[in-house]
Z-matrix of the N, CA and C atoms (Angstrom, degrees):
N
C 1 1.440
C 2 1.535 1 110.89
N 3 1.256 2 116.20 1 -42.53
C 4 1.575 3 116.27 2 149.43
C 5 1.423 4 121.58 3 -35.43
N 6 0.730 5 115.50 4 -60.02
C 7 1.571 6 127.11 5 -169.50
C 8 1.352 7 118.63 6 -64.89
N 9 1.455 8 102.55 7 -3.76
C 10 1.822 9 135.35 8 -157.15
C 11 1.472 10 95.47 9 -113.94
N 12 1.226 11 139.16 10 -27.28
C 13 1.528 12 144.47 11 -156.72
C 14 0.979 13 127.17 12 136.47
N 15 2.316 14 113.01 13 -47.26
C 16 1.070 15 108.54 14 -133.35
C 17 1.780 16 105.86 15 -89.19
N 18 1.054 17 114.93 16 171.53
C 19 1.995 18 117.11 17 162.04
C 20 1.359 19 107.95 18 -75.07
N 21 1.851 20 100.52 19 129.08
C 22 1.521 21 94.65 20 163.64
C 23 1.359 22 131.15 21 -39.81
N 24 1.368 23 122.77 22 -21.35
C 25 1.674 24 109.65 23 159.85
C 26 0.965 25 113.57 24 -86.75
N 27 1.536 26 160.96 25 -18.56
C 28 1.370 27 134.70 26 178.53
C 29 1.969 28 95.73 27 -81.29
N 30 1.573 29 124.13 28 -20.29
C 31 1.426 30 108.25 29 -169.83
C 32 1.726 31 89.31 30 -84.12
N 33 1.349 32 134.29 31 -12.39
C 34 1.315 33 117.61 32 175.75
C 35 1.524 34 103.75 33 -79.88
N 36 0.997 35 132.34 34 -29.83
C 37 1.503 36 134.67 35 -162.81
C 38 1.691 37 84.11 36 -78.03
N 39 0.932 38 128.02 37 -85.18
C 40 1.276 39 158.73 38 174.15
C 41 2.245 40 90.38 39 7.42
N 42 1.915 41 98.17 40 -70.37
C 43 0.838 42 131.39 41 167.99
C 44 2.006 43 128.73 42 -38.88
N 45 1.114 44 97.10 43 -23.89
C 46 1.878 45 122.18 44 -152.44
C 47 2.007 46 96.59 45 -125.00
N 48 1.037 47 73.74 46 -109.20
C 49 1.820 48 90.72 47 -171.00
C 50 1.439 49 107.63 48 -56.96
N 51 1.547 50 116.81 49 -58.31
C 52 1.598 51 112.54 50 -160.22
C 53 2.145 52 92.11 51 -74.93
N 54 0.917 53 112.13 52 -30.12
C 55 1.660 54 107.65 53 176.73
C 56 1.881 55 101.79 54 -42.72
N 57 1.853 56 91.30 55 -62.50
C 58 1.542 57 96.25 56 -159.66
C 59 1.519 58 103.81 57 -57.99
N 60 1.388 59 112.00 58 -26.86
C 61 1.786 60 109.78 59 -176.36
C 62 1.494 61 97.10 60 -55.20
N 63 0.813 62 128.46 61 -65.43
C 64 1.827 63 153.61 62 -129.96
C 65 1.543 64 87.19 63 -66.07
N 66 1.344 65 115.39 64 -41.98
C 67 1.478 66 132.71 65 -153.84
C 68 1.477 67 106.58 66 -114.28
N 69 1.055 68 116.55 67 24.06
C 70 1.884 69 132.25 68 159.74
C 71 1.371 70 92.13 69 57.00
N 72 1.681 71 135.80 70 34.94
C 73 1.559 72 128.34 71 -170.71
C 74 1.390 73 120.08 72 -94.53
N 75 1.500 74 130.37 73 22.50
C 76 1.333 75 119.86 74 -175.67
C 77 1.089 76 134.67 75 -8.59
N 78 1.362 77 125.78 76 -14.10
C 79 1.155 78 124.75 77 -162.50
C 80 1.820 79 105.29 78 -123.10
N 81 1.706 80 101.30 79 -3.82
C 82 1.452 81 97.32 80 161.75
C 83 1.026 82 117.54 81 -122.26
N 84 1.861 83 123.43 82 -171.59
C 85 1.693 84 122.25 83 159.59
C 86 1.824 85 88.45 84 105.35
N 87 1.181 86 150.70 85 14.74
C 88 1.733 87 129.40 86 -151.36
C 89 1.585 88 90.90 87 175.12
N 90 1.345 89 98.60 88 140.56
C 91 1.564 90 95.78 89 174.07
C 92 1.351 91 97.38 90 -93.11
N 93 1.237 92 147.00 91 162.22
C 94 1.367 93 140.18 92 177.64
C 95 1.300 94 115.94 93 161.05
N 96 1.559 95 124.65 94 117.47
C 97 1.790 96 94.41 95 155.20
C 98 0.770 97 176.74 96 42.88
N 99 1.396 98 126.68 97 40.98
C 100 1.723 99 121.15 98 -160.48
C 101 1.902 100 95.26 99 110.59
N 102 1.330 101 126.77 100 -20.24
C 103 1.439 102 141.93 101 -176.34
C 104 1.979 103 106.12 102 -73.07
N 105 1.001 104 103.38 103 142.22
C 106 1.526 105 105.26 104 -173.76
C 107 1.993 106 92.98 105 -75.05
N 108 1.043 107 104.24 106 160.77
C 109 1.734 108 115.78 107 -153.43
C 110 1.986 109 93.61 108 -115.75
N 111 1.537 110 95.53 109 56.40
C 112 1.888 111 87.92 110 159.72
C 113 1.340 112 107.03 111 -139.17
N 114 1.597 113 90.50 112 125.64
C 115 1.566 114 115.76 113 -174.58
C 116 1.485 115 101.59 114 -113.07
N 117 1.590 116 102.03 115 170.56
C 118 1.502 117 115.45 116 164.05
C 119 1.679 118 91.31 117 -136.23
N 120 1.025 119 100.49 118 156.74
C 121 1.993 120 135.27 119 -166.13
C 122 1.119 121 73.78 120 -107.16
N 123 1.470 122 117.64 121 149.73
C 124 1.452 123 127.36 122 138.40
C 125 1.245 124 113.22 123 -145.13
N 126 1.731 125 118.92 124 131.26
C 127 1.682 126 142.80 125 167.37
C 128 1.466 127 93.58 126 -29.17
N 129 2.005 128 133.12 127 -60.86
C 130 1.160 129 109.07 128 -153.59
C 131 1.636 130 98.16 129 -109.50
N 132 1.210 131 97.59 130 -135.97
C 133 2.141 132 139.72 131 179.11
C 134 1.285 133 110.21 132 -112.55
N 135 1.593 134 115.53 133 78.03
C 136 1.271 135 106.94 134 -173.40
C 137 1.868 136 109.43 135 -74.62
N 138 1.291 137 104.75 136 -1.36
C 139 1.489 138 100.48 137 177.08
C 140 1.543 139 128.97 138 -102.66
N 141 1.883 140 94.46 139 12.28
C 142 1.514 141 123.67 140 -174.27
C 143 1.938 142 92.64 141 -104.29
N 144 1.192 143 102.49 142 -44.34
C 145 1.832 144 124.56 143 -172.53
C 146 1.029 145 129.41 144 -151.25
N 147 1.568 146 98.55 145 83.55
C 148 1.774 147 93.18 146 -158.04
C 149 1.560 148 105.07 147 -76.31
N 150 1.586 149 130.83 148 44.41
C 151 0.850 150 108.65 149 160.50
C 152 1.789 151 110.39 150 -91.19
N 153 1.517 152 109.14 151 -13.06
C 154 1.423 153 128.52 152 -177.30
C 155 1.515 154 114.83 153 -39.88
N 156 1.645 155 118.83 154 -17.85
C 157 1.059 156 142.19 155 -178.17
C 158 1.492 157 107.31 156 -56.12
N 159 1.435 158 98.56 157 -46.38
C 160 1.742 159 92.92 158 179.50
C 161 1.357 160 129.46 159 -97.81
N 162 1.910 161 108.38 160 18.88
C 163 1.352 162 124.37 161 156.07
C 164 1.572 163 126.71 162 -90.02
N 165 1.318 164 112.91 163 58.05
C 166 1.676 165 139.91 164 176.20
C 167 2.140 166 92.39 165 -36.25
N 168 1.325 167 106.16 166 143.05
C 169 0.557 168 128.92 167 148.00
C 170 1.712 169 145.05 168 -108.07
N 171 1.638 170 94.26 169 -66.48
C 172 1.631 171 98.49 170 155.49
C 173 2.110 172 95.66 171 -137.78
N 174 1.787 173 89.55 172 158.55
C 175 1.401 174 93.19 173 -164.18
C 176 2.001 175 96.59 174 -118.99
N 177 1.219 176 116.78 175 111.67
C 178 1.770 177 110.36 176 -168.22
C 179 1.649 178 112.69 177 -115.83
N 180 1.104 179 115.29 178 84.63
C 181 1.165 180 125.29 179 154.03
C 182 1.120 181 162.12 180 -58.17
N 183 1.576 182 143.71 181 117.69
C 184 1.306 183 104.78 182 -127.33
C 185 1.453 184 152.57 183 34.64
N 186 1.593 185 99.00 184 12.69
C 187 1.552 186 89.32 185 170.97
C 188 1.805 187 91.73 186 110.50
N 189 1.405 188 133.39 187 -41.56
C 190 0.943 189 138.04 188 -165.92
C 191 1.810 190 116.64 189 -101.78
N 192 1.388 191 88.57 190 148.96
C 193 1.759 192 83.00 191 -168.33
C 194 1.581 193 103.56 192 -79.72
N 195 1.738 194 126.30 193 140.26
C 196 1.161 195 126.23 194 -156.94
C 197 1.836 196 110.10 195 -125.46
N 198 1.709 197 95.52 196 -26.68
C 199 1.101 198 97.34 197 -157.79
C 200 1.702 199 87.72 198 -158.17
N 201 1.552 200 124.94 199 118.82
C 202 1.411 201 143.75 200 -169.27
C 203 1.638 202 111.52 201 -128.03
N 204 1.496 203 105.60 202 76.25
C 205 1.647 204 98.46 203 170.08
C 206 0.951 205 123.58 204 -86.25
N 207 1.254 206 121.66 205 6.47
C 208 1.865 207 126.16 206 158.55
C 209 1.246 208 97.41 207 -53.06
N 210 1.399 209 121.00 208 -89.74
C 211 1.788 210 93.44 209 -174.37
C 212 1.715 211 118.27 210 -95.58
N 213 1.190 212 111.34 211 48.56
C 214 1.675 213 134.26 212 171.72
C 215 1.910 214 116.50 213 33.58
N 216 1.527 215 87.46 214 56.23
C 217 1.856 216 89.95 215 175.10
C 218 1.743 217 83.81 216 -133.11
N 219 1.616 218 92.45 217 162.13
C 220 1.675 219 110.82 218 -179.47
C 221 1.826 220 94.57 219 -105.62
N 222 1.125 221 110.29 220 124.18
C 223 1.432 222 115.44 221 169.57
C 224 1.758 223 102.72 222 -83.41
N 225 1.500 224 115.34 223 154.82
C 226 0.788 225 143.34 224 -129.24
C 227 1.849 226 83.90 225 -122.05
């Protein structure tokens, strides 16, 4: 989508919120409140380099930690 025009923040938005719209998901796309709790950590600025996207740090799912590349093991 870069490669298309857009700024790494409108292809993250794009990616996040306008996905969950698209896809009737109220409850995803936004960190917030009442919002299901899966994040990705990231080492960089994916809106400086959005290739930074695929430098994961920690991965939290449901609310729970899933994936810890600070010290680089996959929890279980």
């Amino acid at each position: 989508m870069v490669a298309a025009g857009m700024t790494p923040a409108q292809v993250l938005t794009a990616g996040t919120s306008g996905a969950a719209r698209q896809c009737l998901r109220p409850d995803l796309g936004t960190v917030a409140p009442g919002k299901r709790a899966d994040l990705l950590v990231l080492k960089g600025d994916p809106t400086a380099d959005i290739s930074n996207i695929r430098d994961l740090s920690i991965v939290i799912l449901n609310g729970a930690l899933a994936v810890d590349k600070r010290q680089e093991q996959v929890l279980q």
